[in-house]
C-alpha positions in Angstrom: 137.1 181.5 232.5 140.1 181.6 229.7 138.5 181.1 226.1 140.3 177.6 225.1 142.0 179.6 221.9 143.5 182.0 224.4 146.8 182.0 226.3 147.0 184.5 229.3 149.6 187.4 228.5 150.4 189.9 230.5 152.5 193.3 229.2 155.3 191.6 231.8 155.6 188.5 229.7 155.4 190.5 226.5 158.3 192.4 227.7 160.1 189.5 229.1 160.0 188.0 225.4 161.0 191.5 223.9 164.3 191.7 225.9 165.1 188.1 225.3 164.8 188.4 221.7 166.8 191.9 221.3 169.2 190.3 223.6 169.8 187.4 221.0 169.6 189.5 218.6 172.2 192.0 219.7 174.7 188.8 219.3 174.8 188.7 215.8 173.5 192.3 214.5 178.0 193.2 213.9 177.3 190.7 210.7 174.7 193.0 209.4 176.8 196.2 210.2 180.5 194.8 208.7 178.4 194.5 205.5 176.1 198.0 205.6 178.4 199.8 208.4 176.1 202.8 207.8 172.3 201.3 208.1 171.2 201.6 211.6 167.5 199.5 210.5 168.4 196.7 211.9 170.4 198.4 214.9 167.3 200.6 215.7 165.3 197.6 215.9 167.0 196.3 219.1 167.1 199.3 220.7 163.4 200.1 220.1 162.9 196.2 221.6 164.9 196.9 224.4 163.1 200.2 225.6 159.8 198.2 225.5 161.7 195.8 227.4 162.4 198.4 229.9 158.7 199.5 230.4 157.9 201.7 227.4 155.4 201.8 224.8 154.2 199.0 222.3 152.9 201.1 219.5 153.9 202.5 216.0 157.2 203.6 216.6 157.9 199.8 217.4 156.5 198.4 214.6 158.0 200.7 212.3 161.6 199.9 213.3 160.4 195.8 212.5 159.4 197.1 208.8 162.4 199.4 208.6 165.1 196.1 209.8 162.7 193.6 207.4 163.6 195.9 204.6 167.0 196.2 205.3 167.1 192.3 205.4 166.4 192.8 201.8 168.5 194.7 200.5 172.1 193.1 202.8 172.8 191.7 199.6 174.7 188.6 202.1 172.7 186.0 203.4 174.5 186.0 206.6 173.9 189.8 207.1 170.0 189.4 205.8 169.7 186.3 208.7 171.6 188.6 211.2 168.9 191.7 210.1 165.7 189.2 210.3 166.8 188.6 214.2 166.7 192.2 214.6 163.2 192.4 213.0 162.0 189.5 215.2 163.0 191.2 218.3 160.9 194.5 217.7 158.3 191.7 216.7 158.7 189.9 219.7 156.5 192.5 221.9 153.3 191.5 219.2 153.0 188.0 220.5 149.3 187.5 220.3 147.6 185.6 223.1 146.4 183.4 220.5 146.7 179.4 221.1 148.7 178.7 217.5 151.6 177.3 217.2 152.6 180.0 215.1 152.9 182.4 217.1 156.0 180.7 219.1 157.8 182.7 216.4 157.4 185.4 218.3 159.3 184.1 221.1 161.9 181.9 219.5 162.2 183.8 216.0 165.2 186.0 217.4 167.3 183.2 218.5 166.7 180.9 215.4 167.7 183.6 213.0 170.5 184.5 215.0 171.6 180.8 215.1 171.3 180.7 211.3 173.0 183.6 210.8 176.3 182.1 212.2 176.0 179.3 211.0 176.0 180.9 207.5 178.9 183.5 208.6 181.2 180.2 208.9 180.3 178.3 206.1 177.5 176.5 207.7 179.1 175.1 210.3 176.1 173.6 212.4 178.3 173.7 215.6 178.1 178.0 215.2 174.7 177.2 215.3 174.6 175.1 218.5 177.1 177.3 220.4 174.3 180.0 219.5 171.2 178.1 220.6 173.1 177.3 224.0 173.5 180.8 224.7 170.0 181.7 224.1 168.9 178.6 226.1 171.2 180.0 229.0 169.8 183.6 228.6 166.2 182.4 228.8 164.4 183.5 232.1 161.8 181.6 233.9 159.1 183.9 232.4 160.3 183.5 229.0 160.4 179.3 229.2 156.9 179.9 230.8 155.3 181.8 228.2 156.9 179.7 225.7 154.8 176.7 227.0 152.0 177.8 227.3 151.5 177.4 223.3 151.4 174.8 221.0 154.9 173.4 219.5 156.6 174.6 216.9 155.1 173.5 213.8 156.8 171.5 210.8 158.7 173.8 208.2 160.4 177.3 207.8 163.0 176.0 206.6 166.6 175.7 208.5 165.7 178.5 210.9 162.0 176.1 211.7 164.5 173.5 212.7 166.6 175.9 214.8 163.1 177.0 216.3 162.1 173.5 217.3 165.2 172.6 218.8 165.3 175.3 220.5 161.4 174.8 221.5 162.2 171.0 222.7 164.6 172.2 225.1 162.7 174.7 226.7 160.2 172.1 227.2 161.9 169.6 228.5 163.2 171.8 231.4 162.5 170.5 234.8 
């Protein structure tokens, strides 16, 4: 019997989420490089989420590509660019979804596509319709296993800001599939 603050994961799912996320991620990561054409962070991210995607390893090597891209989020020095770089760092932190029942960790699944939402909305002046364009994209790349997953935790939670909001609209559709 499942303990009631568990959710059932298995290293399918976890992958399933890990190549979503890099794959919304890989959308916006050109904002990152026009601004720092030679920092690969954010870049090395994807790829690392994309070979655990494919069947390889979820260990050090993966979370040190999340740190590297978080720090390179830092230092963009343009808030589009830093948004772009925090979707790269949620993908390689997409394959650490914890089979924990809180809310929070739907960041796991959804943080990807949120940042990547904000970040173009930010490239064009905060134009929310950049934003929508990008959340129907992710919404059309989610898999059955990622929407399934995605509800077997709580809601997105008030807060985080713009990219919360991103998160829970994106969460609301995904759970009002049929």
């Amino acid at each position: 019997m499942a303990d009631a603050d568990s959710v059932p994961l298995t290293l399918d799912d976890l992958r399933a989420v890990a190549g979503f996320a890099a794959d919304c991620a890989a959308e916006v990561l050109t904002l990152f490089e026009q601004v720092r054409p030679t920092d690969a962070r954010p870049r090395e991210a994807i790829e690392a989420a994309r070979t655990f995607a494919r069947g390889g390893k979820r260990g050090k090597a993966l979370r040190d590509t999340a740190w590297a891209a978080l720090r390179a989020a830092g230092e963009a020095g343009d808030t589009a660019a830093g948004q772009a770089a925090r979707a790269c760092v949620a993908a390689a932190g997409a394959a650490y979804l914890h089979p924990l029942a809180k809310a929070t960790q739907v960041k796991h699944v959804l943080g990807a596509a949120a940042h990547a939402a904000r970040a173009l909305e930010m490239a064009t002046d905060g134009d929310a319709s950049a934003a929508e364009r990008a959340l129907e994209r992710a919404r059309q790349r989610a898999t059955p296993v990622l929407v399934d997953v995605l509800r077997r935790y709580p809601a997105v939670p008030a807060g985080g800001g713009r990219v919360g909001e991103l998160m829970r609209e994106l969460d609301r559709a995904f759970r009002e599939r049929a």
